[in-house]
C-alpha positions as CSV (number, residue, x, y, z in Angstrom):
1,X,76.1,-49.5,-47.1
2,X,78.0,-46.7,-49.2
3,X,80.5,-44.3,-48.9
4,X,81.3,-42.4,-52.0
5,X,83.9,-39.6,-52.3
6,X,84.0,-37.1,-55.1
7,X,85.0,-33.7,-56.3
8,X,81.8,-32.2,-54.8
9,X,82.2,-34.0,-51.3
10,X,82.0,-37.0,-49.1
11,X,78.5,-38.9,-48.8
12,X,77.6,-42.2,-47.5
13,X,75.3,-44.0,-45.2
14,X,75.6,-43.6,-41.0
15,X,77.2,-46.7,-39.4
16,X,79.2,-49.6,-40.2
17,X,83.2,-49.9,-41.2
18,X,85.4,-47.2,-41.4
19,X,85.9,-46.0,-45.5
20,X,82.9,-47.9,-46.3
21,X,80.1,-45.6,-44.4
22,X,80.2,-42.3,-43.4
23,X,81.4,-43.0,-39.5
24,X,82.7,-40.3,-37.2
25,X,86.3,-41.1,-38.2
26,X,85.3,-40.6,-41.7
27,X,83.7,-37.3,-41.4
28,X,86.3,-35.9,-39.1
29,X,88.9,-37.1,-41.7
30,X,87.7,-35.6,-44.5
31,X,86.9,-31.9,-42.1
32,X,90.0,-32.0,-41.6
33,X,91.6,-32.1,-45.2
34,X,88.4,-29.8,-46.3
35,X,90.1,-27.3,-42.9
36,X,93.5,-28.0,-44.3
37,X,92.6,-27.0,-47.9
38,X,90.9,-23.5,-46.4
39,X,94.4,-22.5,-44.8
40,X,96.1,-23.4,-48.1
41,X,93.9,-21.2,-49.7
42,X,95.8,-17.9,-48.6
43,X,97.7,-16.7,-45.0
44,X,96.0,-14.7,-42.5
45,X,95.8,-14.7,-38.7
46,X,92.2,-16.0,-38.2
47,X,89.7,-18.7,-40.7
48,X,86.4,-18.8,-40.7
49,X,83.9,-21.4,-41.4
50,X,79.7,-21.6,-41.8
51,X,78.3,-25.1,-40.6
52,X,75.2,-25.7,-41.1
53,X,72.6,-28.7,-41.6
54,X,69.2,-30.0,-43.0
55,X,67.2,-31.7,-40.0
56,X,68.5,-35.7,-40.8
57,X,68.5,-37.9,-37.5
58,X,72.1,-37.7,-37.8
59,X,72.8,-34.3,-38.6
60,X,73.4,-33.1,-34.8
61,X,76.7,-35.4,-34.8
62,X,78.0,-35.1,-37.7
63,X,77.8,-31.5,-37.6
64,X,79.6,-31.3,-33.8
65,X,82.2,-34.0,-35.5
66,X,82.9,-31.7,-37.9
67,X,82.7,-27.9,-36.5
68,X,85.3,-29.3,-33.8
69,X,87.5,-31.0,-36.0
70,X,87.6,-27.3,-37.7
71,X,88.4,-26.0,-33.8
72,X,91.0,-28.2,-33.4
73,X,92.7,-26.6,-36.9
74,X,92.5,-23.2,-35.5
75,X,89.7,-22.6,-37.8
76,X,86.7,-20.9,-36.2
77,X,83.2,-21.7,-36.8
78,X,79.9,-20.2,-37.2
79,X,77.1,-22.6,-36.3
80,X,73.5,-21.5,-38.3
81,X,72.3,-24.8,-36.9
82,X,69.5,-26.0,-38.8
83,X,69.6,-24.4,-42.2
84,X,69.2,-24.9,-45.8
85,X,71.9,-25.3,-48.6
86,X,71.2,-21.7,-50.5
87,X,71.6,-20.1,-46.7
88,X,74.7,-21.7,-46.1
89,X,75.8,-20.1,-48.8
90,X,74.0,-17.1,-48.7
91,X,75.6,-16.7,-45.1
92,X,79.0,-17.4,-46.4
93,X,79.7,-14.3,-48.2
94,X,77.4,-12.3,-45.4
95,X,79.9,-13.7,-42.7
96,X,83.0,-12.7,-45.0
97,X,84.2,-16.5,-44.1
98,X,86.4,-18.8,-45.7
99,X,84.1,-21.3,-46.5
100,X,81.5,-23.1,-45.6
101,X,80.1,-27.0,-45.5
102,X,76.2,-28.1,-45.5
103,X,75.2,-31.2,-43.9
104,X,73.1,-32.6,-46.0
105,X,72.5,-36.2,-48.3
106,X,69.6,-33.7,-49.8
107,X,66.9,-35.9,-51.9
108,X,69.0,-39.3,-50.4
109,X,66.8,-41.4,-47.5
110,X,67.2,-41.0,-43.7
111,X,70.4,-43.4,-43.4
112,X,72.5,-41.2,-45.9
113,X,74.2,-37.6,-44.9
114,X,76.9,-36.0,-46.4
115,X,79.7,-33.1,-46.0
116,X,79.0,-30.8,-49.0
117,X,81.4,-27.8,-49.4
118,X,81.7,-24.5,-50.4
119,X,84.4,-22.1,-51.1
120,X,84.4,-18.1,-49.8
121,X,82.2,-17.1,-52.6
122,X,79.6,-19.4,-50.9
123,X,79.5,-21.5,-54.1
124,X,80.3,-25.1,-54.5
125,X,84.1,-26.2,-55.1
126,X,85.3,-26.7,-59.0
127,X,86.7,-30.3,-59.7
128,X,90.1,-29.0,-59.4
129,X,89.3,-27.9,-56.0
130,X,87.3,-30.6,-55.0
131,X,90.3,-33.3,-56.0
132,X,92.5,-31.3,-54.0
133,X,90.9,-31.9,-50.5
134,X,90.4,-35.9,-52.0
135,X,94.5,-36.1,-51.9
136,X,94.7,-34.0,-48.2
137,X,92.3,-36.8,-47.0
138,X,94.3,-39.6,-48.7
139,X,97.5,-38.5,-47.7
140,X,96.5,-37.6,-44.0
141,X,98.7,-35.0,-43.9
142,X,96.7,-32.6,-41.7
143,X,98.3,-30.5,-38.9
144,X,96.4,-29.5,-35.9
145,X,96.8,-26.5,-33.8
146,X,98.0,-26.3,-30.1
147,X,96.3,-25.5,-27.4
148,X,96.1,-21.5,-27.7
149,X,95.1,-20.8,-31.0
150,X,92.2,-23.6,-31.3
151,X,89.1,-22.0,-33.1
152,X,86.3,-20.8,-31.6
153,X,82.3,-21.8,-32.0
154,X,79.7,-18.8,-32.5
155,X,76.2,-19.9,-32.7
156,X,73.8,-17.7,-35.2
157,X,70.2,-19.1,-35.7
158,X,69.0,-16.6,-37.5
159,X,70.2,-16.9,-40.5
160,X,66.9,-18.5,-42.5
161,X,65.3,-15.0,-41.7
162,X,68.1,-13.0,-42.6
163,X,67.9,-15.3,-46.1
164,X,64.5,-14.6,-46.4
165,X,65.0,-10.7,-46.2
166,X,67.5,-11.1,-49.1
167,X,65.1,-12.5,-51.2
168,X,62.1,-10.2,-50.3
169,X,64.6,-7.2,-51.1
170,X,64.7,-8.7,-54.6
171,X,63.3,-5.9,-56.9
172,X,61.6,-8.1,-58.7
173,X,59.5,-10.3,-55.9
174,X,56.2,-8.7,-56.4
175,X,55.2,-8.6,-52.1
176,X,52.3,-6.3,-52.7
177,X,50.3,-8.8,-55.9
178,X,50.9,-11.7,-53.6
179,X,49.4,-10.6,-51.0
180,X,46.4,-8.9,-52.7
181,X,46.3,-12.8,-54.2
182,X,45.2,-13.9,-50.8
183,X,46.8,-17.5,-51.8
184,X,46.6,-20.1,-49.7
185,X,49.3,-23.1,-50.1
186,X,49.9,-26.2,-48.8
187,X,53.8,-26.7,-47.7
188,X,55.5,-30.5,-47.8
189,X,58.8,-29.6,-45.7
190,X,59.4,-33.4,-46.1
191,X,59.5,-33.0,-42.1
192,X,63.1,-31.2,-42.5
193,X,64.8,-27.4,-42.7
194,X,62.0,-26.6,-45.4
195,X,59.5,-26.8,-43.0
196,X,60.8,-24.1,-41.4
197,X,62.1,-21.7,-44.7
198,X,59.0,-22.4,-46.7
199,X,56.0,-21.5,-44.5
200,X,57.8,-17.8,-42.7
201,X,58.9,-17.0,-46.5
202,X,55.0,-17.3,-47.3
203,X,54.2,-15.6,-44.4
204,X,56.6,-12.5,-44.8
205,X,54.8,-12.4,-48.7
206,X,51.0,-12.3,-47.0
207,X,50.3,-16.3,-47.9
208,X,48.2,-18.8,-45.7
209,X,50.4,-22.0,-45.6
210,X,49.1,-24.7,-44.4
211,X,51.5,-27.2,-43.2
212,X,52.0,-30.8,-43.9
213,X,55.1,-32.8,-42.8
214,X,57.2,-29.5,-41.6
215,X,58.1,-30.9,-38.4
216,X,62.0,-30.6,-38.5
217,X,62.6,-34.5,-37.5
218,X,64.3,-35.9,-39.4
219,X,61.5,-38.5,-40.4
220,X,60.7,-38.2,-43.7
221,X,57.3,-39.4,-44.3
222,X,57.9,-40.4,-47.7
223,X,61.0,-40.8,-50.1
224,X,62.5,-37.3,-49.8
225,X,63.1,-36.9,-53.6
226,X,59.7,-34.6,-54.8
227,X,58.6,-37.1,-57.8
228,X,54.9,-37.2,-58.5
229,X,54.4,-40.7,-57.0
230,X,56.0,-39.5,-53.6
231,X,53.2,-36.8,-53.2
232,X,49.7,-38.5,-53.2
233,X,49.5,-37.0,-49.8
234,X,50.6,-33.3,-50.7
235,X,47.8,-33.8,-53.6
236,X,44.9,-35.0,-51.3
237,X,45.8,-31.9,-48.9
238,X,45.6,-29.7,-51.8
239,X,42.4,-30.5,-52.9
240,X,40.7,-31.1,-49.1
241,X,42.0,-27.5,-48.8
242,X,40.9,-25.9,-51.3
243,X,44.0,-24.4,-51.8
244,X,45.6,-22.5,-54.7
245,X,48.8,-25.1,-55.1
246,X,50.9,-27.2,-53.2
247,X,54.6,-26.8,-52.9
248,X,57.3,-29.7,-51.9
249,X,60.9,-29.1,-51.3
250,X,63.9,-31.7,-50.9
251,X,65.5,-31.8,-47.3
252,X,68.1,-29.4,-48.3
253,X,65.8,-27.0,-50.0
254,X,67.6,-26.4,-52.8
255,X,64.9,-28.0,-55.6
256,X,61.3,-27.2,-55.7
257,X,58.2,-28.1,-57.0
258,X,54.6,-27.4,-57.6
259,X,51.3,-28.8,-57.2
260,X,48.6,-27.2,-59.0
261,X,45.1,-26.2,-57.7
262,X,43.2,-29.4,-58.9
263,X,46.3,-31.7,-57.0
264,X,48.6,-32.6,-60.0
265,X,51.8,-31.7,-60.7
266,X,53.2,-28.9,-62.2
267,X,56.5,-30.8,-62.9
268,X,59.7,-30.3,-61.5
269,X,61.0,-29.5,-65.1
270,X,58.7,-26.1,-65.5
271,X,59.4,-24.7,-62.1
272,X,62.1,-23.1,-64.0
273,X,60.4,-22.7,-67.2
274,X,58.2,-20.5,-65.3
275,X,60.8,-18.3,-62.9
276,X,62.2,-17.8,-66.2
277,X,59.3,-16.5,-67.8
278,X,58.7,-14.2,-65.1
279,X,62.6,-13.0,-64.8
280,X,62.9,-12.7,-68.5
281,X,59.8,-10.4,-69.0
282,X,60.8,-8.0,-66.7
283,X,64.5,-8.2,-67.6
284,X,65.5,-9.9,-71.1
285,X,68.9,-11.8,-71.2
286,X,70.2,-15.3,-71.2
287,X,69.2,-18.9,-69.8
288,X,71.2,-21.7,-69.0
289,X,70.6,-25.8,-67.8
290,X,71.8,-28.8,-68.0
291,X,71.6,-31.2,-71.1
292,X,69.2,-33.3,-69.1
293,X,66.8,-30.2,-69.0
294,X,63.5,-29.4,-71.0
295,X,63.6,-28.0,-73.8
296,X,61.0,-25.7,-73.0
297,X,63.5,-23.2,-71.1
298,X,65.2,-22.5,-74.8
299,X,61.6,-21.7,-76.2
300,X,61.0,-19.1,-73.3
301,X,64.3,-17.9,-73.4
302,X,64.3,-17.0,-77.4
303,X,60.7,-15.8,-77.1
304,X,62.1,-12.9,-75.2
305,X,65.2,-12.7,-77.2
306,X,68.0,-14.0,-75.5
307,X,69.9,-17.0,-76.0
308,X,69.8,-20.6,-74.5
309,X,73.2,-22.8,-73.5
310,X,73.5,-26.3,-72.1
311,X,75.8,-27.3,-69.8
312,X,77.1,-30.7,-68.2
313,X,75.3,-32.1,-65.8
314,X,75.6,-30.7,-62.6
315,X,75.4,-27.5,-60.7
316,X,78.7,-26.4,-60.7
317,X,78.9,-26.9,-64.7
318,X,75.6,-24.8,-65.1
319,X,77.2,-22.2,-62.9
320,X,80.2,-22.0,-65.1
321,X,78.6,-21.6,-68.0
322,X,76.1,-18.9,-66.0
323,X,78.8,-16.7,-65.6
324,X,80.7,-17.3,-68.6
325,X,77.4,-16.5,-71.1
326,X,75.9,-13.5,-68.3
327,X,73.1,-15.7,-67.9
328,X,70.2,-14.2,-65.7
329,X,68.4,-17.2,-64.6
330,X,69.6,-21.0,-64.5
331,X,69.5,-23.6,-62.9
332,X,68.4,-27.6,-63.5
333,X,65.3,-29.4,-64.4
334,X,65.1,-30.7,-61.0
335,X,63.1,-28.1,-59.6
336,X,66.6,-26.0,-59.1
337,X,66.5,-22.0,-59.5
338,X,69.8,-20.0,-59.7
339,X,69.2,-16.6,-59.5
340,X,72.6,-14.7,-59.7
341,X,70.7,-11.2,-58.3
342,X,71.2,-13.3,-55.2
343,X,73.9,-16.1,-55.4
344,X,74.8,-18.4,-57.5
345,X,73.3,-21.1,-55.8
346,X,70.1,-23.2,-56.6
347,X,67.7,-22.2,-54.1
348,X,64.3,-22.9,-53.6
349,X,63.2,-20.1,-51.5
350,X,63.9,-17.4,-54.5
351,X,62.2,-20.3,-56.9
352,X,59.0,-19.7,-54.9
353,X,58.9,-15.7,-54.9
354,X,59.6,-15.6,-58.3
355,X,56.9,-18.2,-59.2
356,X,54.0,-16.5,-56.7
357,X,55.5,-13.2,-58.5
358,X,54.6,-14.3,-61.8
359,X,51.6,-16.1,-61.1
360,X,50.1,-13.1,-59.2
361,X,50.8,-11.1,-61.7
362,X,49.3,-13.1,-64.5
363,X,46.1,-13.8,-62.0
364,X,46.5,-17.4,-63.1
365,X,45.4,-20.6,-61.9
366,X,48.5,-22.7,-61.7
367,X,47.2,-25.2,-64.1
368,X,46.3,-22.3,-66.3
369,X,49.9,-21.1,-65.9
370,X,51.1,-24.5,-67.1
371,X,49.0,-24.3,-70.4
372,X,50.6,-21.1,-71.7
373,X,54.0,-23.1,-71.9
374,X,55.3,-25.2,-75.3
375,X,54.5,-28.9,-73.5
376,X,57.0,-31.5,-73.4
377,X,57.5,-35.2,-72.3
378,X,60.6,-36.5,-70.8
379,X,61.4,-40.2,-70.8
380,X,64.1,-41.3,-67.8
381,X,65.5,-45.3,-68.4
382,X,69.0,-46.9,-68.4
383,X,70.5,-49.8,-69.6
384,X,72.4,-52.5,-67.8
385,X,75.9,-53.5,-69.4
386,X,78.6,-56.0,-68.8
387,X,81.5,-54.4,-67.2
388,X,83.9,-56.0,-69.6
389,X,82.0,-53.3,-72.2
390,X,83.2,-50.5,-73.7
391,X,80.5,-47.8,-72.8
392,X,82.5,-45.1,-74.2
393,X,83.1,-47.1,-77.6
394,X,79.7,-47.5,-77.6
395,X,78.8,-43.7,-77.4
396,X,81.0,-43.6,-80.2
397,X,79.1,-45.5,-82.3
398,X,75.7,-44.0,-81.4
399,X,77.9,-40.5,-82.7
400,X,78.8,-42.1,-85.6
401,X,75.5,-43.4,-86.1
402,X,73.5,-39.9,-85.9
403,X,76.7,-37.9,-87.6
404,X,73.6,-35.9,-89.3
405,X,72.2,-34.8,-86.4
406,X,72.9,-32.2,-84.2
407,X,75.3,-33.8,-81.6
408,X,76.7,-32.2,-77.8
409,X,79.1,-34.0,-76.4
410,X,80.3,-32.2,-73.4
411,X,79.1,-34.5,-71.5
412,X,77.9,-37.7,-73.0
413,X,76.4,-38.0,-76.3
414,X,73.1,-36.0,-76.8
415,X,71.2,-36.1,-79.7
416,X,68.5,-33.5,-81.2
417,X,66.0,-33.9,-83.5
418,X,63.6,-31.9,-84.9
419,X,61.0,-32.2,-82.7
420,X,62.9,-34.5,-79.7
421,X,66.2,-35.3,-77.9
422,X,68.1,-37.8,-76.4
423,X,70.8,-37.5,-73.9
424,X,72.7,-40.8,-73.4
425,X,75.2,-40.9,-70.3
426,X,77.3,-43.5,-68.5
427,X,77.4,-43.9,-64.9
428,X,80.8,-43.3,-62.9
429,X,79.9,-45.6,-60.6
430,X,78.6,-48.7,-62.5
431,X,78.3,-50.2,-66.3
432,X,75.1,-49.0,-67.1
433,X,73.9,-46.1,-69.8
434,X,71.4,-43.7,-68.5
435,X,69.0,-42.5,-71.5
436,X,66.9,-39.2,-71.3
437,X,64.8,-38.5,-73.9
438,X,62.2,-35.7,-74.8
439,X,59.1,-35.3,-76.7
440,X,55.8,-33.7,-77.4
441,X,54.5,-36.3,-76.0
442,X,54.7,-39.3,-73.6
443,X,54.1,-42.3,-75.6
444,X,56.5,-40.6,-77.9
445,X,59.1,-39.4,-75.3
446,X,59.0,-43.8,-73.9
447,X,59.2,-44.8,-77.8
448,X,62.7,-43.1,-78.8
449,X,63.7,-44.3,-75.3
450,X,63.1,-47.6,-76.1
451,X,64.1,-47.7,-79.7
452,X,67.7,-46.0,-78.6
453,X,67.9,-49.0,-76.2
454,X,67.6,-51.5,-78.9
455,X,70.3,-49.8,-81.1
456,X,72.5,-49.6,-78.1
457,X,72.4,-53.7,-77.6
458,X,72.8,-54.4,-81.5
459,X,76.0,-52.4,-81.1
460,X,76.7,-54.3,-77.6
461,X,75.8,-57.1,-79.0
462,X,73.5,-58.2,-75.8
């Protein structure tokens, strides 16, 4: 069982000890400092709040733990009950709040849930924000209000169609090609809030979805995370169907992927290859992702004459670097879209009317779709290390080692070649070295992998 805090928020598993699980005690303590931190933020007479939640077994307590621990501080809340992460924060901006807080362990199993949270932008907190409400919750110094100026809970449900309008007002969602495409698609809501989202989005655009796991239980029928060997059933429906693709969100709904029309993937790394094909040829600019990210988003982007960056790992560093370089479209290789026309948010719902945009448009199959892009291999491994090892003297070494290279290191040590990359990082969490590496093709990607390992353990010495 696991409880781990960080800059971005508290997660951990339901049950157990108190500060080694996320119990009630746990997630009230840590509303409250996130409460505390909102009215530290600037003085006014009233605070408000957006609380929503993805559809986890214990999603329904955790969120009334939390919205009246936010009561009890004065702070009133709005309740969009079961959600997704890119409305919570579309909502936040809408509902000129405060702030706002997901509940949500998004791609994690049923026993995990989490208190993710936003600032008044609707965006997720910055480190220095993030460590702020980490010493409110260690020092316990939280005041509560008295009896006649507690907060207040408003209920709004309707928040997922109010989302959906915002992304159909897009001017560049193509409504009328998708529906003369007459598509039909096969939705995995991984029997949470996408099973909701995804199927009235495709009905609003004039798509048959057919449904598959979007009963908002809480019982995910497979590991949540939308990896290839997760979907075999999303596949078999596909092709039983007859349909055009299949598409499968996390719980939170904030990565998406594809299936194509003969049941195989269309890999989490292109979804955003392909929204920013379609974004870029209607309005050229720049591209950002993470390190970790294909390399096929910088070929797109310089085809069209903008100009690719890399960020750190992580949404809120791909953010940063979004607004700092005016970046159009962003996002992560994990199926994540950021569209800034919108939010600055990854969101799943504008990742699928960009890509039925684009692929209407083009009159494509999906799989033919996939062809017109430069094709790439990633490799994903890590290596096990002694504690009493120095992982970052050994990052040093790798630099030293390819000095003639072109070398990032804004987060880890990453490596590009020619033709390939590596990206080697070290866990926060535990002495190991993750290792990403990309190619043009698998057996290639899975050799440099492997033969980066092996120089890492003649340096180790293991």
């Amino acid at each position: 069982m696991t409880l781990i805090k960080s800059i971005s928020g508290i997660r951990g598993t339901i049950g157990g000890k108190v500060e080694e699980n996320l119990t009630p005690i746990d997630a009230v303590k840590f509303a409250s400092a996130y409460g505390t931190w909102i009215k530290q933020q600037r003085h006014k007479e009233h605070y408000r709040v957006v609380v929503g939640r993805d559809a986890r077994i214990s999603g329904e307590m955790i969120q009334n733990l939390v919205m009246n621990t936010l009561v009890g501080l004065g702070i009133h809340v709005i309740d969009v009950g079961l959600s997704t992460t890119p409305t919570v924060e579309v909502a936040v901006p809408m509902e000129h709040a405060d702030g706002g807080i997901i509940l949500t362990a998004s791609h994690n199993p049923k026993q995990w849930n989490a208190l993710k949270l936003l600032n008044a932008k609707g965006e997720f907190l910055n480190g220095v924000e993030g460590q702020k409400i980490l010493e409110i919750a260690t020092s316990g110094n939280m005041i509560f209000s008295d009896v006649d100026a507690l907060g207040r809970i408003t209920k709004n449900e309707a928040y997922i169609d109010l989302h959906i309008d915002e992304v159909l007002d897009l001017p560049l969602v193509n409504k009328k090609a998708i529906e003369d495409a007459n598509l039909k698609v096969v939705v995995d809501g991984v029997n949470s809030t996408g099973g909701i989202a995804i199927p009235l989005l495709l009905e609003r655009l004039g798509v048959h979805p057919i449904k598959l796991y979007c009963e908002p239980n809480g019982h995910f029928p497979h590991n949540p995370e939308p990896l290839k060997e997760h979907l075999t059933d999303l596949s078999e429906a596909v092709i039983k169907e007859g349909a055009d693709l299949g598409i499968v969100v996390d719980p939170d709904v904030d990565r998406l992927a594809f299936m194509d029309e003969k049941g195989e993937m269309f890999g989490e790394e292109y979804t955003l290859v392909a929204c920013a094909d379609y974004v870029l040829s209607k309005t050229p600019g720049n591209t950002v992702s993470n390190m970790s990210s294909t390399r096929a988003l910088r070929d797109v982007t310089e085809k069209y004459g903008g100009t690719y960056e890399a960020s750190a790992v992580g949404e809120v560093n791909v953010v940063e670097l979004m607004k700092k370089n005016k970046a159009i479209i962003g996002g992560e290789g994990n199926g994540g879209i950021i569209y800034p026309e919108l939010h600055y948010g990854r969101d799943a719902l504008v990742g699928v009317a960009l890509f039925l945009s684009l692929l209407a448009e083009k009159k494509m199959t999906v799989s033919e779709l996939k062809a017109t892009y430069p094709l790439y291999y990633m490799s994903k491994k890590k290596i096990q290390l002694t504690p009493e090892l120095d992982v970052d003297a050994i990052l040093d070494a790798m630099k030293s080692k390819y000095s003639n290279e072109k070398l990032t290191t804004i987060d880890g040590v990453k490596i590009d070649f020619a033709d390939s990359w590596v990206h080697l990082r070290k866990s926060n969490t535990e002495p190991i070295i993750r290792i990403y590496t990309e190619a043009q093709s698998q057996n290639a990607a899975d050799a440099l992998a492997d033969r980066i390992i092996e120089e890492i353990k003649a340096i180790a010495n293991i």
